[in-house]
N, C-alpha and C positions, 0 to 999 in steps of 0.2 A: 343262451351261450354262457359258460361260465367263466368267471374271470381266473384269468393263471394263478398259478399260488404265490408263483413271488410277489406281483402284483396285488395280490388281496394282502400280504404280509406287508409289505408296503406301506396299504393304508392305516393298517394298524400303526405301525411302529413312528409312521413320519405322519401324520396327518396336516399340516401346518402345509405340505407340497399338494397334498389333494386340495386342502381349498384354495390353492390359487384357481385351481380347475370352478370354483364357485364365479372368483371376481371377471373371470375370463367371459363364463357364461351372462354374466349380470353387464358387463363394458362391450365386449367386443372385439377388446383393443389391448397387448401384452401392457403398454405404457402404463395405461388408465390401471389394470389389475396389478401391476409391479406395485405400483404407487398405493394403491389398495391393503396388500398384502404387506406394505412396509420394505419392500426388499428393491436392490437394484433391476434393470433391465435384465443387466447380462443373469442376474442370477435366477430371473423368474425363465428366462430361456432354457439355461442347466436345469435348474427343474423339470421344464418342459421335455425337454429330451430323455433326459433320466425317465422321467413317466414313459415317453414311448417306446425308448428302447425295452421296457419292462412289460410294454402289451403288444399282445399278438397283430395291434392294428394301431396305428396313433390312436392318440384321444383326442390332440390339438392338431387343427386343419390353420395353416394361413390363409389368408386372403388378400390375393393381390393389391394394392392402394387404400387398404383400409386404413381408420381413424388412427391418429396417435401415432402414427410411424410404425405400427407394428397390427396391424389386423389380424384377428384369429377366431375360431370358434369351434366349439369344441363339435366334435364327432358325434357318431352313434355310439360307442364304444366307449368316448369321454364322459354321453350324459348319463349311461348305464352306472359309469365307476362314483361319478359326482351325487348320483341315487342311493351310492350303497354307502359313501361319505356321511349323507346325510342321516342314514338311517343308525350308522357307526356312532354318529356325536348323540342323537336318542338316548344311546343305550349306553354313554358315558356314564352317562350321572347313576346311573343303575350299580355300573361295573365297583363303581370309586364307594358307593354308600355299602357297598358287599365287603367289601378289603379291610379284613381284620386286621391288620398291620402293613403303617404306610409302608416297614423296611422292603415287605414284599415285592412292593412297587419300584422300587429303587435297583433290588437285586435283579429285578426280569427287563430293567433298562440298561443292568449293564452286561447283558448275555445276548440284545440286540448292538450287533456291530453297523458299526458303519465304518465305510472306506473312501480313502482317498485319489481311488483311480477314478478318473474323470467318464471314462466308457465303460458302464455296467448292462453288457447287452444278455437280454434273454435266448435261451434255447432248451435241449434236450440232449439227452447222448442217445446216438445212435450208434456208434461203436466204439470197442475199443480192445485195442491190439497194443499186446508186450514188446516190450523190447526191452530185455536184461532188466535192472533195476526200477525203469521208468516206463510207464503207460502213455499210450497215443489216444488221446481222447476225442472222439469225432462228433461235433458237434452241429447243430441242426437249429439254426436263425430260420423267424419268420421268413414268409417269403421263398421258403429254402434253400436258405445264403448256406453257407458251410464255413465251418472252419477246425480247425484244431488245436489241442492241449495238452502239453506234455506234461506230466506231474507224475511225483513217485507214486508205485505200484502202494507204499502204505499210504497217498493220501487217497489213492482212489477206494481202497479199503473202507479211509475214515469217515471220508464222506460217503460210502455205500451208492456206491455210483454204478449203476447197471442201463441197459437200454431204456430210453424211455423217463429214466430220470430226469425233472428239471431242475435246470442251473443258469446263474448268472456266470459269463464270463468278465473277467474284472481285466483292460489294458490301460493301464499309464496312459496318457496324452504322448508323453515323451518317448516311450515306446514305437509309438509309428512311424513308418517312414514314408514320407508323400513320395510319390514317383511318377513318373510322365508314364501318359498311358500307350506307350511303346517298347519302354523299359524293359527288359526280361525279368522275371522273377527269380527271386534267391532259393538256390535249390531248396526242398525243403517245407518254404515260407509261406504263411498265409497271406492271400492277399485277397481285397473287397475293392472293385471299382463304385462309384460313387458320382456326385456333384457339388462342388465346392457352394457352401451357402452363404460362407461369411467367411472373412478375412480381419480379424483382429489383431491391428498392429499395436505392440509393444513401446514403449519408450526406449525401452534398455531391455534386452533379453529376446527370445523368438518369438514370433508371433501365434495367434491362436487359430487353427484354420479348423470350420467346424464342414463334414463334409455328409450330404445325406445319402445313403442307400437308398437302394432301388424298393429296399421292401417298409420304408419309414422311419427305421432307426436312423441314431444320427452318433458319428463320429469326432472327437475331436483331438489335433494334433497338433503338436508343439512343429514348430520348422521356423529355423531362421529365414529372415526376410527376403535375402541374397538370393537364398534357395528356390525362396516361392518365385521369385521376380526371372530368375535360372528359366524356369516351367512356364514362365508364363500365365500364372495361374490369377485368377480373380474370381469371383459371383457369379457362377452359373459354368464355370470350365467341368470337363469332364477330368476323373482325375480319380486317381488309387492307392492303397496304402498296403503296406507290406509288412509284415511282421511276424519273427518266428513263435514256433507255438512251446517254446519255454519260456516265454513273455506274456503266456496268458494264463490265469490264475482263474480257479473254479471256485465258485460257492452255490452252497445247496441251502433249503429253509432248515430253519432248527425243528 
């Protein structure tokens, strides 16, 4: 099977997230590999999810009660991508003693973007329908979650977006709106029901609530505290987000 392209673009561009995918496979345990890879809990997690939401299948499985406060172990999918990791650092040293000018190197890192929406989930287009100025972009999550993205008819030009193409869709945390799963939907609006994984409460500001879908990917959402406590909501509630599709931003590979 081969790996998506965003994902294989991925590894290229970030590699420092695929080897947490090493220390994971070597401990067992997110803590022990956080602590490994030098970085926080929460952040070797954002990582995690980021990687899954970027394959067609997790790479990272938890495991109930394991060591460290956080058990995990990578997938089939995970040891496939942590193979091709390995074989990628090989053929660094190859790539770097070929490059006749460091500036090249410099220029092709800053034509790899990186963004600051917290939910970079993968899919495909599988339609897409005008409406005056602006394109309805329909989209196709592993699993075959669905949802859609409104952008103007020249980006869907610029990014060469036809069926079949794949895309990262890019939402804010701030963006979502948790809602009780009895709520009616906003006309219009996309929504993904889910399970709430973690509740990350703030000091000062809203809390972080990270909620998974049914197909692996993982969401996460800004909601003030009041709100979640409103829902009733904690660690394992059923629960869904809503938001329209002029709030969701496309990106294609270069």
């Amino acid at each position: 099977m081969h790996l998506p392209t965003l994902l294989t673009q991925h590894i290229v561009r970030r590699p420092q997230r695929i080897a947490l995918l090493q220390h994971i496979a070597e401990q067992g345990s997110i803590t022990a590999a956080a602590k490994s890879a030098g970085i926080s809990y929460k952040a070797a997690w954002d990582a995690i999810d980021e990687l899954n939401n970027l394959a067609q299948t997790p790479l990272v499985e938890r495991i109930v009660g394991g060591k460290g406060g956080g058990g995990a172990r990578l997938s089939v999918a995970g040891e496939r991508v942590l193979r091709l990791y390995q074989r990628l650092q090989a053929l660094q040293s190859q790539v770097l003693d070929a490059t006749e000018d460091v500036e090249d190197l410099d220029l092709l890192g800053r034509l790899m973007l990186r963004t600051s929406a917290r939910n970079q989930l993968h899919g495909s287009v599988i339609a897409i329908h005008g409406h005056g100025h602006y394109d309805l972009i329909h989209l196709e999550l592993p699993g075959g979650l669905t949802l859609q993205a409104q952008i103007t008819r020249d980006s869907t030009q610029r990014l060469e977006l036809a069926i079949g193409t794949p895309v990262v869709a890019l939402i804010k945390a701030g963006w979502l709106q948790v809602i009780d799963t009895r709520q009616d939907i906003a006309a219009g609006h996309n929504h993904l029901h889910g399970q709430v994984e973690q509740i990350l409460q703030a000091d000062n500001g809203p809390s972080e609530v990270r909620i998974s879908l049914p197909n692996g990917q993982t969401l996460c959402a800004l909601t003030e505290q009041q709100h979640l406590e409103t829902l009733g909501l904690q660690a394992g509630s059923p629960t869904r987000v809503q938001f329209a599709p002029s709030l969701v931003l496309l990106g294609t590979p270069l």
